[in-house]
mmCIF file of the N, C-alpha and C atoms, coordinates in Angstrom:
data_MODEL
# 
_entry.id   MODEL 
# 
loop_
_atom_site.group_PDB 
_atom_site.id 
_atom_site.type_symbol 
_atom_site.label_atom_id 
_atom_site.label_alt_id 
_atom_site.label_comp_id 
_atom_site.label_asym_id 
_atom_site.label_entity_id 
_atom_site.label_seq_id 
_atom_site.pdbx_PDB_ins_code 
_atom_site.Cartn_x 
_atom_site.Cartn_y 
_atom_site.Cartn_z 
_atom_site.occupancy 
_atom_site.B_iso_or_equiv 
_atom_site.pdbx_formal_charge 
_atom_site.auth_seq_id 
_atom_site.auth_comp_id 
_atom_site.auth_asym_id 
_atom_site.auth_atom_id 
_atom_site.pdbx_PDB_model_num 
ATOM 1   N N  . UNK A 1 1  ? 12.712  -6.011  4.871   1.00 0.00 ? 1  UNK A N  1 
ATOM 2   C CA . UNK A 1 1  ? 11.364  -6.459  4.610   1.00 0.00 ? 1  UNK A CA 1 
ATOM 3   C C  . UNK A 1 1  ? 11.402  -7.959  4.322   1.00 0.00 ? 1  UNK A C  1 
ATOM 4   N N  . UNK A 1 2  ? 10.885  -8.730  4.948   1.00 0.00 ? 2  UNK A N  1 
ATOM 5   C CA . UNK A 1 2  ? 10.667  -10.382 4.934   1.00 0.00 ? 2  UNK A CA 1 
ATOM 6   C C  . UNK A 1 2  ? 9.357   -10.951 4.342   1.00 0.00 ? 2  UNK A C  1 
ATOM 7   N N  . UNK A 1 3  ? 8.899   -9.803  3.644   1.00 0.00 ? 3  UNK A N  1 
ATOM 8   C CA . UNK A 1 3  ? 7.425   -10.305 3.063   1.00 0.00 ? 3  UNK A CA 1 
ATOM 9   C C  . UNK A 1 3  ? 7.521   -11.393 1.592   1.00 0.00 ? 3  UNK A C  1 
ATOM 10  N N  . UNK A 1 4  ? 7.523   -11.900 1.917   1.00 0.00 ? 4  UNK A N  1 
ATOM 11  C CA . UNK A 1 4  ? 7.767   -13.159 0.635   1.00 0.00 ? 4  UNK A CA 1 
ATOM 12  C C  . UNK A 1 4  ? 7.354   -12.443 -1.311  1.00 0.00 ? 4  UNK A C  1 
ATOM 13  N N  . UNK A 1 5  ? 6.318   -11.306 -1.315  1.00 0.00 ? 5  UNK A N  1 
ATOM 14  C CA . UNK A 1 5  ? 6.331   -10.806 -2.208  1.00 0.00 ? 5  UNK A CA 1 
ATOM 15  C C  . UNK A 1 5  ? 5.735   -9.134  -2.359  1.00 0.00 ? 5  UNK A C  1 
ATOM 16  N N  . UNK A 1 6  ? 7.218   -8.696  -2.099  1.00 0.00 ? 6  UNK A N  1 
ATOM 17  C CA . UNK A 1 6  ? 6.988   -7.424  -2.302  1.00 0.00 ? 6  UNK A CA 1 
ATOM 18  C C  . UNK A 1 6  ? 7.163   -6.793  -3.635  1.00 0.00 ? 6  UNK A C  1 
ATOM 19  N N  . UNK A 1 7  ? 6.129   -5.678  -4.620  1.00 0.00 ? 7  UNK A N  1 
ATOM 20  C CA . UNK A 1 7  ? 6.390   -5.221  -4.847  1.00 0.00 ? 7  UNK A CA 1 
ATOM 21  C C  . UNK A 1 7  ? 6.735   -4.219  -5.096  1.00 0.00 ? 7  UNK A C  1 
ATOM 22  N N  . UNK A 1 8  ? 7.423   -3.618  -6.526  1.00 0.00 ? 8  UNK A N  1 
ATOM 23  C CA . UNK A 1 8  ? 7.664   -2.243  -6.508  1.00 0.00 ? 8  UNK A CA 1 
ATOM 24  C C  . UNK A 1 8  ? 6.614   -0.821  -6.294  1.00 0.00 ? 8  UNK A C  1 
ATOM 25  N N  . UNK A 1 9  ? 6.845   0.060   -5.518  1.00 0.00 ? 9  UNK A N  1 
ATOM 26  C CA . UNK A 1 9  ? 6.345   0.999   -5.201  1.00 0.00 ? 9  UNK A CA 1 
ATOM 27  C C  . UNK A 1 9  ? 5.560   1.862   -6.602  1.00 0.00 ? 9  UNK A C  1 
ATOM 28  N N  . UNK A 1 10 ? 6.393   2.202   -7.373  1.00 0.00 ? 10 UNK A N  1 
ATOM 29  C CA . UNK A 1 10 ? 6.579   2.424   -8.417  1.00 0.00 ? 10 UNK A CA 1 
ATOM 30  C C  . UNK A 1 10 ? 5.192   2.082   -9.702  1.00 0.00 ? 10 UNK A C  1 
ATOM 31  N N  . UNK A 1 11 ? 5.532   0.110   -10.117 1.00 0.00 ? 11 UNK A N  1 
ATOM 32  C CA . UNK A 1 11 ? 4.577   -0.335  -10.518 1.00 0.00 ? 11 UNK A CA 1 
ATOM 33  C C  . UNK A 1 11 ? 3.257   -0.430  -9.513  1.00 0.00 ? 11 UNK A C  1 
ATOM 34  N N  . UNK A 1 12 ? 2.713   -0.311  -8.407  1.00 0.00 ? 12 UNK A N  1 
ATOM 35  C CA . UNK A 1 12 ? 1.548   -0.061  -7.777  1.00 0.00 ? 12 UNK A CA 1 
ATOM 36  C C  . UNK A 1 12 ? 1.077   1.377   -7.508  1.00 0.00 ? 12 UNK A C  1 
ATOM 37  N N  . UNK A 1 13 ? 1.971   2.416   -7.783  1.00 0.00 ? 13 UNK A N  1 
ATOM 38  C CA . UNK A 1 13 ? 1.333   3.567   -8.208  1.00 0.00 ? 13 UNK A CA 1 
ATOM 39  C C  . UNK A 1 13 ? 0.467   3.760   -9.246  1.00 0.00 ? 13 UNK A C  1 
ATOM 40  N N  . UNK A 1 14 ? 1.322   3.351   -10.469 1.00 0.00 ? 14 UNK A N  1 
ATOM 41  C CA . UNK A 1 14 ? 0.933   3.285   -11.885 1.00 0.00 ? 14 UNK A CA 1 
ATOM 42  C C  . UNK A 1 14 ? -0.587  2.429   -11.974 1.00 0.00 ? 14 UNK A C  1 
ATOM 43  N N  . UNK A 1 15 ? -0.520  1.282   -11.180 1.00 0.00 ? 15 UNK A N  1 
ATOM 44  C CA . UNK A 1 15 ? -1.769  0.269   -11.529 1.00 0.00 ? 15 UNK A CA 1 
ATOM 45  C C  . UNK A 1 15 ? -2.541  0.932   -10.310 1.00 0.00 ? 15 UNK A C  1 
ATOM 46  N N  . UNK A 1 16 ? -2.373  1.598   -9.400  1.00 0.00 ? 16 UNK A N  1 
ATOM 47  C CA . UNK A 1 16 ? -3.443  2.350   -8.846  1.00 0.00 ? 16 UNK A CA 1 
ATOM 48  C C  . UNK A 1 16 ? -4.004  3.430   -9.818  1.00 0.00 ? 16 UNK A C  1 
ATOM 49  N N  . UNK A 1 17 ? -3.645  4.218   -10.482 1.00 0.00 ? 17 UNK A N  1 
ATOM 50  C CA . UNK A 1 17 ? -3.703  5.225   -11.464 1.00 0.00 ? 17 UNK A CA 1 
ATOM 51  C C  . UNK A 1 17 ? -4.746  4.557   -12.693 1.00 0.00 ? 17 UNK A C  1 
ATOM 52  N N  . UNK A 1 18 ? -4.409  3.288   -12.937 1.00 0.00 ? 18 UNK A N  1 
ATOM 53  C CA . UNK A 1 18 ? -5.156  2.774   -14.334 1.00 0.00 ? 18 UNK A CA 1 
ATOM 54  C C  . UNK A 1 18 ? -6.499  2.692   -13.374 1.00 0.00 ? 18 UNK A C  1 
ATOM 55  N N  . UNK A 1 19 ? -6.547  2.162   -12.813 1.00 0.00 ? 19 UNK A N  1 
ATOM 56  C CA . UNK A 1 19 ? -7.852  1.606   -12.060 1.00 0.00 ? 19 UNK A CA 1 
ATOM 57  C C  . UNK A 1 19 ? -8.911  2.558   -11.060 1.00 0.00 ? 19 UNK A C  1 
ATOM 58  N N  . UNK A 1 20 ? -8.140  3.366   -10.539 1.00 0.00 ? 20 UNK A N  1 
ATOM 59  C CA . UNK A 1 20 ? -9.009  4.247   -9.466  1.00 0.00 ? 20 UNK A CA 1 
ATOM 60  C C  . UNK A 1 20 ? -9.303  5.762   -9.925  1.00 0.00 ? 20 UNK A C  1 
ATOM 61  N N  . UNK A 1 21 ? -10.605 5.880   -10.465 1.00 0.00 ? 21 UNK A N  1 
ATOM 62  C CA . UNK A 1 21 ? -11.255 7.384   -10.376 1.00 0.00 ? 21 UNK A CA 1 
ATOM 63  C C  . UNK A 1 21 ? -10.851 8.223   -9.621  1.00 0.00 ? 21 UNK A C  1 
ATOM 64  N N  . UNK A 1 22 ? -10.268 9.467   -9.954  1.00 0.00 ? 22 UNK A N  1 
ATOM 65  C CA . UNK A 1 22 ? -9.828  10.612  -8.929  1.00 0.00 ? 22 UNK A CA 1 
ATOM 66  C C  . UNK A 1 22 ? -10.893 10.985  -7.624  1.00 0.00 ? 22 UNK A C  1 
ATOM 67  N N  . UNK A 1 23 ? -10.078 10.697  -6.726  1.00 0.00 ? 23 UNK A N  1 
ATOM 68  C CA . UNK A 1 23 ? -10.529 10.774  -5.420  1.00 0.00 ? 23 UNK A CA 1 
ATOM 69  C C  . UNK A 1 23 ? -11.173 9.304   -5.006  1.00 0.00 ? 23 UNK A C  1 
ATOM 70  N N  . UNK A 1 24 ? -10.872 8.740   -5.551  1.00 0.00 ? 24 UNK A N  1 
ATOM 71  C CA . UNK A 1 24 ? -11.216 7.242   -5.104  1.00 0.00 ? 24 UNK A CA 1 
ATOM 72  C C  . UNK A 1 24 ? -10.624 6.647   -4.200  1.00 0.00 ? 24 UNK A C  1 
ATOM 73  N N  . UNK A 1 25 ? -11.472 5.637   -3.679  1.00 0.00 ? 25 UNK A N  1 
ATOM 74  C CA . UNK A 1 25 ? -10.556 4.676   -2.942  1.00 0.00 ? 25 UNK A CA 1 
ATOM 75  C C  . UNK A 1 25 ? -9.963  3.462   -3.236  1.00 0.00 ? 25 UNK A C  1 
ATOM 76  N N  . UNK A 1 26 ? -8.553  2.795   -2.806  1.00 0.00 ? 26 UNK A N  1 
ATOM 77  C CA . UNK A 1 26 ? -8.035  1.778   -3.173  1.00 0.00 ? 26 UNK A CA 1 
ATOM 78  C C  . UNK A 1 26 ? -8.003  0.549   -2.284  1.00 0.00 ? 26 UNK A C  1 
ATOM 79  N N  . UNK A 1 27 ? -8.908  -0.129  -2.369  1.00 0.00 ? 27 UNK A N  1 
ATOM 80  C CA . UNK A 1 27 ? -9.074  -1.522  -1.251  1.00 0.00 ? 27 UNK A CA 1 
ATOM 81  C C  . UNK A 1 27 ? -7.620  -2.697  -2.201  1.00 0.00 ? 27 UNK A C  1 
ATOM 82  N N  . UNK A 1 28 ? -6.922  -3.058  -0.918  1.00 0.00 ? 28 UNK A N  1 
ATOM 83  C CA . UNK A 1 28 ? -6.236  -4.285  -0.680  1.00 0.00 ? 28 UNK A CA 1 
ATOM 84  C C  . UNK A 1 28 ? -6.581  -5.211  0.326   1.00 0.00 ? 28 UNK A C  1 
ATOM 85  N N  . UNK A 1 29 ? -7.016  -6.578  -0.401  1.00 0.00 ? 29 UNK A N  1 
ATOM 86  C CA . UNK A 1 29 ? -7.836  -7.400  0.901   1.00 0.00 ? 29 UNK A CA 1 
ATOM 87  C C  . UNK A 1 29 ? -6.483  -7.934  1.463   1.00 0.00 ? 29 UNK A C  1 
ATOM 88  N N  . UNK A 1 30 ? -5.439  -8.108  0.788   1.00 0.00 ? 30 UNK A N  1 
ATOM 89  C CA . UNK A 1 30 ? -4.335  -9.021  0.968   1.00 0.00 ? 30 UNK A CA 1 
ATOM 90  C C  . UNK A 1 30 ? -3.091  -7.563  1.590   1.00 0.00 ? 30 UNK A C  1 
ATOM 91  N N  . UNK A 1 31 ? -3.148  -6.838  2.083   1.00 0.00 ? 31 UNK A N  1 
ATOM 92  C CA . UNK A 1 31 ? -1.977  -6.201  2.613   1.00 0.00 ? 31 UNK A CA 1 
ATOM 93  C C  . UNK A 1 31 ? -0.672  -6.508  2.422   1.00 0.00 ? 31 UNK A C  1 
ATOM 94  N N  . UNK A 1 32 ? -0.700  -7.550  2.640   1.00 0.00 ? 32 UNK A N  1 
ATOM 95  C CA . UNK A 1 32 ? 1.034   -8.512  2.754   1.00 0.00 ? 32 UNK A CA 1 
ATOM 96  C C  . UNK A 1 32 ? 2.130   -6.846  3.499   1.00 0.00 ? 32 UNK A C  1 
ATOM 97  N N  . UNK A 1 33 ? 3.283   -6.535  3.072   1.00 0.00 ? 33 UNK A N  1 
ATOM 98  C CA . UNK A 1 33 ? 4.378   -5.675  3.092   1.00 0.00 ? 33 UNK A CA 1 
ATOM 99  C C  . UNK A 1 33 ? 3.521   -4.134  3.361   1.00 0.00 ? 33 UNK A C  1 
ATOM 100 N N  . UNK A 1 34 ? 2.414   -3.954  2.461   1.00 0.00 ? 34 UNK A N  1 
ATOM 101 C CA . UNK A 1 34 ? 1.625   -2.214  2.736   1.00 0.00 ? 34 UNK A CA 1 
ATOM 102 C C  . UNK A 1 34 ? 2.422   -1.341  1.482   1.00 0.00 ? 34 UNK A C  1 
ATOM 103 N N  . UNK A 1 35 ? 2.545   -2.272  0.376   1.00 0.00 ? 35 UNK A N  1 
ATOM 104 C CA . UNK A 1 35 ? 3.110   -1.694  -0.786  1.00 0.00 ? 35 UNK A CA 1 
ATOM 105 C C  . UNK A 1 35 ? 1.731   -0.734  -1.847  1.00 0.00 ? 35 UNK A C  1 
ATOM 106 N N  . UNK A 1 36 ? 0.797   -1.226  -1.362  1.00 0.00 ? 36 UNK A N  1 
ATOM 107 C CA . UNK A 1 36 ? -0.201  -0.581  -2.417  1.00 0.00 ? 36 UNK A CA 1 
ATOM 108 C C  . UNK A 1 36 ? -0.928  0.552   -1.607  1.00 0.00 ? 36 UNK A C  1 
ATOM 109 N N  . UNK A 1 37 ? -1.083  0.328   0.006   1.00 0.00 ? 37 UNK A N  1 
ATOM 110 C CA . UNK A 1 37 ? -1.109  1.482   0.832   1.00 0.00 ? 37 UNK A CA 1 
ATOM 111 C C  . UNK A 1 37 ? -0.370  2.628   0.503   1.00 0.00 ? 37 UNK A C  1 
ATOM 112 N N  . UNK A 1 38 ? 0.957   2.317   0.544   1.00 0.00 ? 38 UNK A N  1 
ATOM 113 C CA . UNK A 1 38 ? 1.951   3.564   0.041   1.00 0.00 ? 38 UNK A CA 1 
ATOM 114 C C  . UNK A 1 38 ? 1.739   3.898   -1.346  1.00 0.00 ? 38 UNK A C  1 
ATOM 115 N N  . UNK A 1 39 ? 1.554   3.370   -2.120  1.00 0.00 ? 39 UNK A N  1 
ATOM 116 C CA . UNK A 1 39 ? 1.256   4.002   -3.598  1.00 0.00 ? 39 UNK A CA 1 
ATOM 117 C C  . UNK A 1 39 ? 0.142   4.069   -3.552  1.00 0.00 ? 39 UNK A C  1 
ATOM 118 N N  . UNK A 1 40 ? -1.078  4.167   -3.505  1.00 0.00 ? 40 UNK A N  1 
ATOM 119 C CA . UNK A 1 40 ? -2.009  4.714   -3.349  1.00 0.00 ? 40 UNK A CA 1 
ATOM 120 C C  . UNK A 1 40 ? -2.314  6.105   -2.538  1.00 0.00 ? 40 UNK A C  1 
ATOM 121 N N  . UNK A 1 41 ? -1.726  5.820   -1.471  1.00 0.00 ? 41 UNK A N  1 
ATOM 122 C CA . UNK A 1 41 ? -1.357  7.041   -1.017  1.00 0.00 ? 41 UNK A CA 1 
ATOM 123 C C  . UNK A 1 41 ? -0.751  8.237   -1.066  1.00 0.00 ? 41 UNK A C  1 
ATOM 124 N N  . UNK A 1 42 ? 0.273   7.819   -1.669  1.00 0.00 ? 42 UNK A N  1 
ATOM 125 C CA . UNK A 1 42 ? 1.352   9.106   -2.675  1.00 0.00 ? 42 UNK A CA 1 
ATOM 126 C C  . UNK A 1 42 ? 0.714   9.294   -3.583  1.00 0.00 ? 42 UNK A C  1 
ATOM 127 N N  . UNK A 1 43 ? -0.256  8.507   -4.464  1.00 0.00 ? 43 UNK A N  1 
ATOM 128 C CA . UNK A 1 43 ? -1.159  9.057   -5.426  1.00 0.00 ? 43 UNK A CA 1 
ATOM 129 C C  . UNK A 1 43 ? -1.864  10.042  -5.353  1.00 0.00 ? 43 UNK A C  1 
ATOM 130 N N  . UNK A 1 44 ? -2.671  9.724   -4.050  1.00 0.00 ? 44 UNK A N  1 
ATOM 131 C CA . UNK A 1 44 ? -3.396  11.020  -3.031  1.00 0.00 ? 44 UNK A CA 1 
ATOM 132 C C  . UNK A 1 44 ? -4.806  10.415  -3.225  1.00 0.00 ? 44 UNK A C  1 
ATOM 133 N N  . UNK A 1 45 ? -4.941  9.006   -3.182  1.00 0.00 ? 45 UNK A N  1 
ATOM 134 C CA . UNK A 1 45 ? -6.284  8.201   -3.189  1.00 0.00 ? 45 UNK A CA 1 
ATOM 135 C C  . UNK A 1 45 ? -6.550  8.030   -1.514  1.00 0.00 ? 45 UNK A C  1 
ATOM 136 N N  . UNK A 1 46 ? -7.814  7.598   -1.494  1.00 0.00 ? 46 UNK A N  1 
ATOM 137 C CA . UNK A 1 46 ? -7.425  7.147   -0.014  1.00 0.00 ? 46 UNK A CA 1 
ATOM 138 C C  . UNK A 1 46 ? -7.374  5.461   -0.072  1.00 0.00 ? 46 UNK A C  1 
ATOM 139 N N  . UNK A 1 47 ? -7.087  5.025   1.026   1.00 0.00 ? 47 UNK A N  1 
ATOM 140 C CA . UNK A 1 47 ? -6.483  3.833   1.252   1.00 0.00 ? 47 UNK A CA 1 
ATOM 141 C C  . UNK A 1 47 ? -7.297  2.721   2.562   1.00 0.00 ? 47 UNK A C  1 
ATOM 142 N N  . UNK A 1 48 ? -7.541  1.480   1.626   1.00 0.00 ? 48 UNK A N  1 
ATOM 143 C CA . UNK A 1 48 ? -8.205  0.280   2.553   1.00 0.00 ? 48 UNK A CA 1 
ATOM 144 C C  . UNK A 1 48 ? -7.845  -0.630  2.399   1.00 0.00 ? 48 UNK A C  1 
ATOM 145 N N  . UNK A 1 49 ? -6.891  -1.551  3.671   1.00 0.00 ? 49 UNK A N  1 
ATOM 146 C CA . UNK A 1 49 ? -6.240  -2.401  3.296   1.00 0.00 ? 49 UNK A CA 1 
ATOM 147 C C  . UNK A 1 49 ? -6.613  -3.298  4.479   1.00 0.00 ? 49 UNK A C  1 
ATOM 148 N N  . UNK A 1 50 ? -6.677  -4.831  4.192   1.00 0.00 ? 50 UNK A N  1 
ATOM 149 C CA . UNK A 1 50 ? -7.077  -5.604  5.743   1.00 0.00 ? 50 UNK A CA 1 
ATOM 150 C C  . UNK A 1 50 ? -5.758  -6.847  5.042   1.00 0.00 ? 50 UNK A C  1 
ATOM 151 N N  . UNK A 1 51 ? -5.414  -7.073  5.932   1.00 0.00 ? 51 UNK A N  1 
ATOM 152 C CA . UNK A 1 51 ? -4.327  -8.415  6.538   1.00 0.00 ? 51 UNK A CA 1 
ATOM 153 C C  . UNK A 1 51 ? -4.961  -9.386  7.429   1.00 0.00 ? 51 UNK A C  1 
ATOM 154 N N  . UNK A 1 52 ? -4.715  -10.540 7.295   1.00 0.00 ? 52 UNK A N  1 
ATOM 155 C CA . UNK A 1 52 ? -5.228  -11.291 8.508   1.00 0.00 ? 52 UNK A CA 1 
ATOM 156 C C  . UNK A 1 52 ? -3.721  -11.808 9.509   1.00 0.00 ? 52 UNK A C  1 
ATOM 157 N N  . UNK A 1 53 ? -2.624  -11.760 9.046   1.00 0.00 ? 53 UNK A N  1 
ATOM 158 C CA . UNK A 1 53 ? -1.725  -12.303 9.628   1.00 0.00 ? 53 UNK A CA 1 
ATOM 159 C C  . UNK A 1 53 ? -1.078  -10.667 10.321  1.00 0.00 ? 53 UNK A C  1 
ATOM 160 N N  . UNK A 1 54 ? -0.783  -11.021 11.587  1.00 0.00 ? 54 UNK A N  1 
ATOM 161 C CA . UNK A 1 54 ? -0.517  -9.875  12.604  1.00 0.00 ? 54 UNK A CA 1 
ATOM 162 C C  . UNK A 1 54 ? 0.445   -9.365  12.242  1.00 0.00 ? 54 UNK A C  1 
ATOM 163 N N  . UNK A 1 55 ? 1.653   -10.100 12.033  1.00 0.00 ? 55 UNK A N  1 
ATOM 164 C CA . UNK A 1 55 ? 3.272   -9.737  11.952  1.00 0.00 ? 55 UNK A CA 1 
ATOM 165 C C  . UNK A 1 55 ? 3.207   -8.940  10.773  1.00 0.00 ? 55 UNK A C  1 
ATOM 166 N N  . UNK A 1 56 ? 2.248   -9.424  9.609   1.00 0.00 ? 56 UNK A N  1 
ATOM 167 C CA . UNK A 1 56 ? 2.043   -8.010  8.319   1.00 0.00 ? 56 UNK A CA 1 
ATOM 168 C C  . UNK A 1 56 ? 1.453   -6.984  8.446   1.00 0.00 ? 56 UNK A C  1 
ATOM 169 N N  . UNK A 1 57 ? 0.616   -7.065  9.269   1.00 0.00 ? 57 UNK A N  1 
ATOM 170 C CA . UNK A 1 57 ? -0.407  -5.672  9.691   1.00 0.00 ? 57 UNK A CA 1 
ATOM 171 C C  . UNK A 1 57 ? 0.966   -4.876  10.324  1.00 0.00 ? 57 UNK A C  1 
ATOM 172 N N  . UNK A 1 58 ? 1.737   -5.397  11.100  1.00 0.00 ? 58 UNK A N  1 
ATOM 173 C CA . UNK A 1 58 ? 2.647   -4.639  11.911  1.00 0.00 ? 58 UNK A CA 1 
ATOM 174 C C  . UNK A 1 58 ? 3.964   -4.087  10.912  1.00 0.00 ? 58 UNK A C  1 
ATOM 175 N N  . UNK A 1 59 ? 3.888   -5.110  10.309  1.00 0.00 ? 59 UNK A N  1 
ATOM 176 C CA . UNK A 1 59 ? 5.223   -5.023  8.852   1.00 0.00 ? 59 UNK A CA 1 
ATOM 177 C C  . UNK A 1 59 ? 4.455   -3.816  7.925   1.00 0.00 ? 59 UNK A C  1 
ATOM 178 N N  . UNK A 1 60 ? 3.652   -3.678  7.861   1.00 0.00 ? 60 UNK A N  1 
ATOM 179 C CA . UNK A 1 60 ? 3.145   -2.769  6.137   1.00 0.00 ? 60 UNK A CA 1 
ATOM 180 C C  . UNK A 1 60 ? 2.967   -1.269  7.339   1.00 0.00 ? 60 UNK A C  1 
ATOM 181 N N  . UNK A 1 61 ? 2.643   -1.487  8.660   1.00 0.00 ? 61 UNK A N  1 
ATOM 182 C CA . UNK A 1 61 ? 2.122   -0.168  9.437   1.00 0.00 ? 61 UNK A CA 1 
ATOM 183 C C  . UNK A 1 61 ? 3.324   0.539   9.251   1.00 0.00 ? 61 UNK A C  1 
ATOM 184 N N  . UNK A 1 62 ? 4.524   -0.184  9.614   1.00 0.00 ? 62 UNK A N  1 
ATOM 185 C CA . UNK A 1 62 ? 6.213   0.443   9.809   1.00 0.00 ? 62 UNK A CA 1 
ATOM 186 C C  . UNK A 1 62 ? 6.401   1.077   8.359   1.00 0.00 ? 62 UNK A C  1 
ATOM 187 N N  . UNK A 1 63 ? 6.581   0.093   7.654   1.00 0.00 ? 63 UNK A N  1 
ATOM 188 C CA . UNK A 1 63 ? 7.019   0.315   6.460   1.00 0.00 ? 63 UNK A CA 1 
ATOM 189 C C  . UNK A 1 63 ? 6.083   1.775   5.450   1.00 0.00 ? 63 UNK A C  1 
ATOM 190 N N  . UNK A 1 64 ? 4.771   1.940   5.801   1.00 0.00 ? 64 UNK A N  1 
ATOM 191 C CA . UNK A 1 64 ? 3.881   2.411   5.707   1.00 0.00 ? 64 UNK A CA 1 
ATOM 192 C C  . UNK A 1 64 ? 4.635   3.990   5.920   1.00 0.00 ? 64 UNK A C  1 
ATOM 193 N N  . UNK A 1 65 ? 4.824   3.782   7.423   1.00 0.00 ? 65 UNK A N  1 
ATOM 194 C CA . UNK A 1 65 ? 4.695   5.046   8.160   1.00 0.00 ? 65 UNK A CA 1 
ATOM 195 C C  . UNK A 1 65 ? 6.530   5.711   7.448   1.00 0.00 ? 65 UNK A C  1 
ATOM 196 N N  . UNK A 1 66 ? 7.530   4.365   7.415   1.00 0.00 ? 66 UNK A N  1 
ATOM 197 C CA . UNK A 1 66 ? 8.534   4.876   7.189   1.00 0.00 ? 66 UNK A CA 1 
ATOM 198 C C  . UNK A 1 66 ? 8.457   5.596   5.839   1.00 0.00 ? 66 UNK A C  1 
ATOM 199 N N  . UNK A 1 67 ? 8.093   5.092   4.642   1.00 0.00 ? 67 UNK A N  1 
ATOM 200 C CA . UNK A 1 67 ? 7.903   5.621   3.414   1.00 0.00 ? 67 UNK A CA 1 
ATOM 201 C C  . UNK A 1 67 ? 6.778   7.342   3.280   1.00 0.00 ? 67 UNK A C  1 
ATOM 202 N N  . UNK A 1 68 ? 5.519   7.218   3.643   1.00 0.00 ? 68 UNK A N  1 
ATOM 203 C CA . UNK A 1 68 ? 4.951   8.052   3.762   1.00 0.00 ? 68 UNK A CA 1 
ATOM 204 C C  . UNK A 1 68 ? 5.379   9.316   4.753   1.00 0.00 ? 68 UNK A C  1 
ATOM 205 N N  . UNK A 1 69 ? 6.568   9.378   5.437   1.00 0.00 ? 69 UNK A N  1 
ATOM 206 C CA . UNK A 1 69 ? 6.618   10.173  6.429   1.00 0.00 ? 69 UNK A CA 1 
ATOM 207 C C  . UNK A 1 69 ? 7.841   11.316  5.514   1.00 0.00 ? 69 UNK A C  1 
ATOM 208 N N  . UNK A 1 70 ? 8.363   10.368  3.988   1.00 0.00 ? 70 UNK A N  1 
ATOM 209 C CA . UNK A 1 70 ? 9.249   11.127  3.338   1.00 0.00 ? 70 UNK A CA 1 
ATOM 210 C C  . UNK A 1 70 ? 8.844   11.570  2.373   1.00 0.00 ? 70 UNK A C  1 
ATOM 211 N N  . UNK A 1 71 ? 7.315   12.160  1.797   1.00 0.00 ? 71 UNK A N  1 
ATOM 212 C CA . UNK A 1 71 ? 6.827   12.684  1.080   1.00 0.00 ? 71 UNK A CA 1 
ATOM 213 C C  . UNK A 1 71 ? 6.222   13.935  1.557   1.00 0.00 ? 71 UNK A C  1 
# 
């Protein structure tokens, strides 16, 4: 992962949890890596995330799909 700031999976579960009402949704305007996609998602929220730079939309989709495909 080459995303200049990724973080832990872990801590963006947890701060999805403080913040989002059950069955809520979790908007990320900034995507970067698709770290809050995946924890939000393993949460079992649903998930809205926009990127403007291509190579991250393509970086967080992989990374996305690789993580979520082992739950």
């Amino acid at each position: 992962n080459n995303h200049p700031c990724v973080k832990p999976i872990a801590l963006m579960r947890y701060l999805c949890t403080m913040i989002t009402p059950p069955g809520g949704v979790v908007l990320d305007p900034f995507l970067g890596s698709g770290t809050t996609g995946i924890a939000a998602t393993q949460e079992g929220f649903k998930f809205v995330g926009m990127e403007i730079d291509e190579g991250y939309v393509e970086l967080s989709r992989r990374r996305m799909e690789q993580n979520l495909s082992k739950t």
